[in-house]
VMD Tcl script that draws the C-alpha trace (Angstrom):
set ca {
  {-0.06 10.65 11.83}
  {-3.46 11.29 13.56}
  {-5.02 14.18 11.65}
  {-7.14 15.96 15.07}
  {-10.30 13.78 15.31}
  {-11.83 16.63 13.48}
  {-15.44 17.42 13.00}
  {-16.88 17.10 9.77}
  {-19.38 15.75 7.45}
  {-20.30 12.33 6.67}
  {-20.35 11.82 2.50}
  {-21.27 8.24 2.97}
  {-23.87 8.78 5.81}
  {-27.16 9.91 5.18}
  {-29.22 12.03 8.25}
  {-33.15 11.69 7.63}
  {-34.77 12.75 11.01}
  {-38.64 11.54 10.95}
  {-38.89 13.92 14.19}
  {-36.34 16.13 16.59}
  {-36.75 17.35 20.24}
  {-38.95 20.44 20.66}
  {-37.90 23.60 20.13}
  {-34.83 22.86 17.45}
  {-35.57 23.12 13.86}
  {-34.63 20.01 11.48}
  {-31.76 21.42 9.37}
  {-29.80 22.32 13.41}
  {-31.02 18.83 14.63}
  {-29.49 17.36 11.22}
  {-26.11 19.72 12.08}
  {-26.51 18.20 15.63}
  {-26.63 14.75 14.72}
  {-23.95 15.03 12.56}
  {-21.13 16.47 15.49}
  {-22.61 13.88 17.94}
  {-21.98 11.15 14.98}
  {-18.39 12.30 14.77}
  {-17.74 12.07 18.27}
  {-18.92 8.90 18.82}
  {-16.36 7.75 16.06}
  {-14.42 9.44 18.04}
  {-15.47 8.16 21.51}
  {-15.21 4.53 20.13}
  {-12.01 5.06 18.59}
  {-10.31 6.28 21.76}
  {-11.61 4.07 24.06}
  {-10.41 0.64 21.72}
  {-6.74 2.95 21.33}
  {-6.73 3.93 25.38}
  {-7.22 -0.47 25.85}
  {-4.72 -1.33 22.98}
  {-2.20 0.97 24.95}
  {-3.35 -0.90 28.18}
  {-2.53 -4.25 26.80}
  {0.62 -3.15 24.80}
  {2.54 -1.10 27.36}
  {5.87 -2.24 28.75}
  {8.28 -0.78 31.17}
  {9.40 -0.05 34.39}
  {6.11 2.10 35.15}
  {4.16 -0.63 33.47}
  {1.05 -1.26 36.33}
  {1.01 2.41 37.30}
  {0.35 3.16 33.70}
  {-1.61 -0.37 32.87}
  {-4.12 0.76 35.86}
  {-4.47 4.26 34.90}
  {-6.18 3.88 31.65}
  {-8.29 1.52 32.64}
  {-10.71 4.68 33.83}
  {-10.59 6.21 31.01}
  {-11.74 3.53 28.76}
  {-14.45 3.08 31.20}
  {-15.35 6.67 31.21}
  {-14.99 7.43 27.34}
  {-16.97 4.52 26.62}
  {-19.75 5.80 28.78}
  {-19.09 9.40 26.60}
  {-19.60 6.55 23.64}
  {-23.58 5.50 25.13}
  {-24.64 8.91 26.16}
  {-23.63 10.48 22.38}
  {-25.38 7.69 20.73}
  {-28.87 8.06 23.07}
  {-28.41 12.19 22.57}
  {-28.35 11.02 18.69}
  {-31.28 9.33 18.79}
  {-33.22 11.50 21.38}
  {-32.93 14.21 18.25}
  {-34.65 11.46 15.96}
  {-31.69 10.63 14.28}
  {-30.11 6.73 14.04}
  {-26.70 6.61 15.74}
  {-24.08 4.23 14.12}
  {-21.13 2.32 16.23}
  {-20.18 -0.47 13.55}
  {-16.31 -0.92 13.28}
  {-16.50 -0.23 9.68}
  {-18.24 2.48 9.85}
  {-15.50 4.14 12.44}
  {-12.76 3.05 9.67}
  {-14.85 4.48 6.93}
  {-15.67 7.81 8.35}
  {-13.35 9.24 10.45}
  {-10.84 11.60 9.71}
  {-7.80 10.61 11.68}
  {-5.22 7.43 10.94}
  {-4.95 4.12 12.76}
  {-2.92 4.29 15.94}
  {0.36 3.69 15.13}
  {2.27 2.46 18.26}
  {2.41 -1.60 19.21}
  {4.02 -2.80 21.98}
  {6.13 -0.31 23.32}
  {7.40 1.58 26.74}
  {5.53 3.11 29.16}
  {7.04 7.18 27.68}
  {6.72 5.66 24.04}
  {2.48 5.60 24.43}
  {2.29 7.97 26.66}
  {4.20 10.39 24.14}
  {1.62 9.02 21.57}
  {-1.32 9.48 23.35}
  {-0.46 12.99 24.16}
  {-1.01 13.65 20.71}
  {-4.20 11.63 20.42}
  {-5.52 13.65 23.42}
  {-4.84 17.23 21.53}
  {-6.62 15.56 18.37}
  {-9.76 14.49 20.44}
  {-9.69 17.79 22.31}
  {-9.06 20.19 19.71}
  {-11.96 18.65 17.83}
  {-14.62 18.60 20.98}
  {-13.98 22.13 21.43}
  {-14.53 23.26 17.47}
  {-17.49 21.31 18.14}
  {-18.41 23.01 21.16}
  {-18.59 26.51 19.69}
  {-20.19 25.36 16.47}
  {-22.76 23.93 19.48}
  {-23.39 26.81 20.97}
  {-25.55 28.39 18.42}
  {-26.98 25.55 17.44}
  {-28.07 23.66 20.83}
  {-26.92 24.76 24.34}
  {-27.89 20.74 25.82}
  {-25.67 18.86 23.31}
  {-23.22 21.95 24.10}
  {-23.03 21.18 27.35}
  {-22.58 17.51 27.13}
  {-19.44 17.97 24.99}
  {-18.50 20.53 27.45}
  {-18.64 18.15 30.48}
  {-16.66 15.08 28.12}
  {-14.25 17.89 27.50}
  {-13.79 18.25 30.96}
  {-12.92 15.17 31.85}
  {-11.20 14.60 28.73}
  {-8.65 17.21 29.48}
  {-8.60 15.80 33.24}
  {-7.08 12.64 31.37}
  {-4.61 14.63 29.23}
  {-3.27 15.91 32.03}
  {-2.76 12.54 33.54}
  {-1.11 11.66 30.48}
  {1.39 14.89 30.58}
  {2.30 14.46 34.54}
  {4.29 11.65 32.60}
  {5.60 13.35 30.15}
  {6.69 16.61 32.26}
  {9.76 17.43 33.56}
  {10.05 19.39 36.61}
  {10.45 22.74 34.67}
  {7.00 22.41 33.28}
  {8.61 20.93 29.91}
  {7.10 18.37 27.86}
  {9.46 15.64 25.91}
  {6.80 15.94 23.06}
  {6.85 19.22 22.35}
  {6.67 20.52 18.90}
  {5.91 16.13 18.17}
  {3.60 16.66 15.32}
  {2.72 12.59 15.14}
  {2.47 9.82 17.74}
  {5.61 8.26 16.17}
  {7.69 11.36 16.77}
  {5.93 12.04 20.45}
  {6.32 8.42 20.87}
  {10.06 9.01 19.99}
  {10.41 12.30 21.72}
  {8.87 10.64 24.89}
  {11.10 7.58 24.59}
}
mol new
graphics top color blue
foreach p $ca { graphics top sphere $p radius 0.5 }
foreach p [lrange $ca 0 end-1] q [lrange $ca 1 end] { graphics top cylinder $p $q radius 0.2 }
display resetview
């Protein structure tokens, strides 16, 4: 089960800042550094899960699918660069190593292989509320802290729930319903979907 992409702190990662930006003390830029570090986890995590899905899917709707992620791995790996340079614009040292995704993230390992067009699209409904859900406890933990990393999470959110709602058209049946409702893991969205 994917556990929300949450925000939280790194045991295993250490934030020294030499310097920040003007105009934010050290103990917010350390704060700072740590939700941008988490989303880039996150960032990187999604955009390797949004390709695995591209190469995986199957199905009647397989190219209409198969094309349609292939902007958003484009567009959450550019979330991926522009976290990483806000990281170390506040003095801080941003990390994008595989491990250190695997090691400090707070979500499981996608859990769908090759499978139907519905089956990842049910699943990645549920990543999508994980990543979202997360970006927007970030966001209001941002907004006392520092209004221009607020507003970059608030324009990735943006688009993020531009591609969740791509995702949903899919799963959505003409009464507004989704088949993954109440699907509390990919497997049972994936099921639910299928």
């Amino acid at each position: 089960m994917r556990v929300g992409f949450g925000v939280g702190t790194f045991q295993n990662m250490a934030i020294n800042l030499k310097y920040t930006t003007p105009g934010l003390d050290e103990k917010d830029a350390v704060r700072v550094v740590e939700l941008l570090q988490d989303r880039l986890y996150a960032a990187n995590d999604l955009h390797l899960t949004l390709k695995h899905v591209h190469w995986n899917v199957v199905g009647p709707h397989f190219i209409a699918v198969h094309e349609m992620l292939d902007p958003q791995v484009e567009e959450v790996r550019g979330f991926a660069d522009d976290l990483a340079e806000r990281i170390a614009t506040l003095g801080g040292s941003p990390v994008g190593t595989p491990a250190a995704i695997v090691e400090n993230r707070s979500w499981d390992e996608y859990s769908i292989g090759r499978a139907t067009t519905q089956e990842h699209l049910g699943a990645l409904d549920v990543v999508y509320q994980g990543v979202i859900t997360s970006y927007r406890a970030a966001i209001e933990e941002l907004g006392e802290l520092d209004p221009v990393t607020e507003d970059m999470f608030i324009g990735q959110t943006d688009k993020l729930e531009l591609f969740h709602w791509f995702i949903r058209a899919h799963l959505e049946d003409k009464s507004g319903e989704l088949s993954t409702s109440g699907a509390d893991s990919e497997k049972a969205a994936a099921e639910a979907a299928g």
